[in-house]
N, C-alpha and C positions, 0 to 999 in steps of 0.2 A: 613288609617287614615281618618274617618269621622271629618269635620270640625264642632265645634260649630256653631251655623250665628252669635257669639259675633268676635270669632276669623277669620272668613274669611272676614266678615265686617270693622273691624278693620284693618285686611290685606291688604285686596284692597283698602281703603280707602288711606294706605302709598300708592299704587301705582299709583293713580289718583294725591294724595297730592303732595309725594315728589319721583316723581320718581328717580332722578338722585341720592336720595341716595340709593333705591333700587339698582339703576344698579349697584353703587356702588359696595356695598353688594355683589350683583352677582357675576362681574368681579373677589373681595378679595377672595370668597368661590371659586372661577373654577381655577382663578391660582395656591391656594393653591396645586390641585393635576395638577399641569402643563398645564390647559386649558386656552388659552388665548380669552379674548370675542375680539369684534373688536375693533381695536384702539377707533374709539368714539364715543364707547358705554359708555364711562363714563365720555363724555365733555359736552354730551347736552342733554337735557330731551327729551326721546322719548316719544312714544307714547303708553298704554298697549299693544296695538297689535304689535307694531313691537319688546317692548324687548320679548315677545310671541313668535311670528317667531325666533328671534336670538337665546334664549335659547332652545327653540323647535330642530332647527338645531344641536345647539350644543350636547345637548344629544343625536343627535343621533349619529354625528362621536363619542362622550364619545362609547357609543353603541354599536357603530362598531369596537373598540378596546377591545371589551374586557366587560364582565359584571362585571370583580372584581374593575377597573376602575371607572366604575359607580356606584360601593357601595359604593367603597373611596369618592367620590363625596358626596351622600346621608350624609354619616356617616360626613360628613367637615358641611354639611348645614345640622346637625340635621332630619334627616328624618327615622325613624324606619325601620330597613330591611323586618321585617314584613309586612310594609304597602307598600313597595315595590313589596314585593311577593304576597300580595292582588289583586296588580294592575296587574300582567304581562299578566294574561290572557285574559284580558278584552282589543276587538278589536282598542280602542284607547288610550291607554296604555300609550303611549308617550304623549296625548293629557293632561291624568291624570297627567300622573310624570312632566310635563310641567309647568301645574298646583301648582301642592304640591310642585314643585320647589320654583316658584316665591312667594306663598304664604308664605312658611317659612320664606324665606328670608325676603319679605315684613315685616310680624312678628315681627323680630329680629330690623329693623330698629325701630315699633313701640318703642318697650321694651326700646332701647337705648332712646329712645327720651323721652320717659315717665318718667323712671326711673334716666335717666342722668341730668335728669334738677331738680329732687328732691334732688340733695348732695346738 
Protein backbone atom coordinates (compact mmCIF):
# COMPACT_ATOMS: atom_id res chain seq x y z
CA UNK A 1 0.00 0.00 0.00
CA UNK A 2 1.92 3.16 -1.22
CA UNK A 3 0.44 6.20 0.67
CA UNK A 4 -0.90 9.25 -1.08
CA UNK A 5 1.09 12.57 0.94
CA UNK A 6 -2.92 13.75 1.08
CA UNK A 7 -3.71 10.49 3.22
CA UNK A 8 -0.54 10.04 5.41
CA UNK A 9 -0.67 13.68 6.10
CA UNK A 10 -4.02 13.71 7.16
CA UNK A 11 -3.07 10.45 9.00
CA UNK A 12 -0.49 11.58 11.18
CA UNK A 13 -1.97 14.78 11.51
CA UNK A 14 -5.05 12.60 13.83
CA UNK A 15 -2.11 11.32 15.58
CA UNK A 16 -0.12 14.51 16.64
CA UNK A 17 -3.99 16.09 16.94
CA UNK A 18 -6.03 13.63 18.63
CA UNK A 19 -4.13 10.98 19.79
CA UNK A 20 -6.27 9.29 22.53
CA UNK A 21 -8.79 8.71 19.91
CA UNK A 22 -6.29 6.97 17.69
CA UNK A 23 -5.29 4.82 20.60
CA UNK A 24 -8.64 4.40 21.04
CA UNK A 25 -9.11 3.02 17.63
CA UNK A 26 -6.27 0.81 18.33
CA UNK A 27 -7.08 -0.73 21.47
CA UNK A 28 -11.39 -1.44 19.73
CA UNK A 29 -9.42 -3.04 16.31
CA UNK A 30 -6.77 -5.48 18.54
CA UNK A 31 -9.39 -6.59 21.13
CA UNK A 32 -11.67 -7.34 18.43
CA UNK A 33 -9.31 -10.49 17.57
CA UNK A 34 -8.52 -11.06 21.49
CA UNK A 35 -5.44 -8.61 21.82
CA UNK A 36 -5.51 -6.58 24.74
CA UNK A 37 -3.22 -3.03 24.31
CA UNK A 38 -2.20 -1.86 27.93
CA UNK A 39 -4.55 -0.87 30.39
CA UNK A 40 -3.69 2.89 29.80
CA UNK A 41 -3.12 3.04 26.54
CA UNK A 42 -6.45 4.42 26.33
CA UNK A 43 -6.74 6.82 29.42
CA UNK A 44 -4.04 9.22 28.41
CA UNK A 45 -2.56 10.69 25.36
CA UNK A 46 0.72 9.43 24.47
CA UNK A 47 3.14 10.34 22.64
CA UNK A 48 3.64 9.02 18.48
CA UNK A 49 6.69 7.30 19.63
CA UNK A 50 5.42 5.35 22.39
CA UNK A 51 1.88 4.19 20.90
CA UNK A 52 4.80 3.09 17.96
CA UNK A 53 6.63 1.07 20.55
CA UNK A 54 3.39 -0.57 22.04
CA UNK A 55 1.90 -1.42 18.82
CA UNK A 56 5.24 -2.24 17.36
CA UNK A 57 5.36 -4.85 20.37
CA UNK A 58 2.23 -6.08 19.96
CA UNK A 59 2.53 -7.30 16.51
CA UNK A 60 4.99 -8.98 17.11
CA UNK A 61 3.68 -11.46 20.09
CA UNK A 62 0.22 -11.12 17.24
CA UNK A 63 3.46 -12.54 15.04
CA UNK A 64 4.55 -14.91 17.09
CA UNK A 65 1.25 -16.64 17.41
CA UNK A 66 0.69 -17.36 14.36
CA UNK A 67 0.40 -15.34 10.80
CA UNK A 68 -3.31 -16.13 10.30
CA UNK A 69 -3.70 -14.15 13.63
CA UNK A 70 -2.24 -11.20 12.09
CA UNK A 71 -4.27 -11.29 8.94
CA UNK A 72 -7.43 -11.47 11.29
CA UNK A 73 -5.85 -8.25 12.61
CA UNK A 74 -5.05 -6.62 9.11
CA UNK A 75 -8.39 -7.64 7.67
CA UNK A 76 -10.38 -5.94 11.41
CA UNK A 77 -8.22 -2.63 10.58
CA UNK A 78 -8.77 -2.62 6.85
CA UNK A 79 -5.26 -3.30 5.48
CA UNK A 80 -5.09 -5.21 2.02
CA UNK A 81 -3.49 -8.77 2.43
CA UNK A 82 -1.66 -7.97 -0.61
CA UNK A 83 0.08 -5.09 0.90
CA UNK A 84 0.91 -7.26 3.61
CA UNK A 85 2.72 -9.61 1.45
CA UNK A 86 4.47 -6.52 -0.29
CA UNK A 87 5.89 -5.85 3.02
CA UNK A 88 7.05 -9.25 4.53
CA UNK A 89 10.30 -9.38 2.75
CA UNK A 90 11.49 -6.13 3.27
CA UNK A 91 14.11 -6.24 6.32
CA UNK A 92 11.92 -3.88 8.46
CA UNK A 93 8.77 -5.37 7.82
CA UNK A 94 7.53 -4.89 11.18
CA UNK A 95 8.70 -1.23 11.18
CA UNK A 96 6.45 -0.99 7.75
CA UNK A 97 3.19 -2.97 9.24
CA UNK A 98 3.83 -0.71 12.22
CA UNK A 99 3.46 1.96 10.30
CA UNK A 100 0.37 1.03 7.83
CA UNK A 101 -1.01 -0.04 11.29
CA UNK A 102 -1.37 3.19 12.92
CA UNK A 103 -1.86 5.11 9.79
CA UNK A 104 -5.13 3.37 8.91
CA UNK A 105 -6.38 3.50 12.08
CA UNK A 106 -5.30 7.19 12.28
CA UNK A 107 -7.34 7.35 8.88
CA UNK A 108 -10.49 5.89 10.25
CA UNK A 109 -10.50 8.38 13.27
CA UNK A 110 -10.11 11.32 10.47
CA UNK A 111 -13.20 9.80 8.35
CA UNK A 112 -15.36 9.61 11.54
CA UNK A 113 -14.48 13.04 12.47
CA UNK A 114 -15.04 14.61 9.11
CA UNK A 115 -17.88 12.83 8.06
CA UNK A 116 -19.57 12.52 11.64
CA UNK A 117 -19.99 16.09 12.11
CA UNK A 118 -21.58 16.70 8.55
CA UNK A 119 -25.19 14.59 9.63
Amino acid sequence: MSFSPDYKNVALEQVYLTPLAVQQQLAKDFAQVGQALPENFTNKDLRPSEITAIVKEKIIEILEQGEQELLQLLYIIDIPEKDFFAILPHADFIDLLTERVILREAYKVYLRNKFGQER
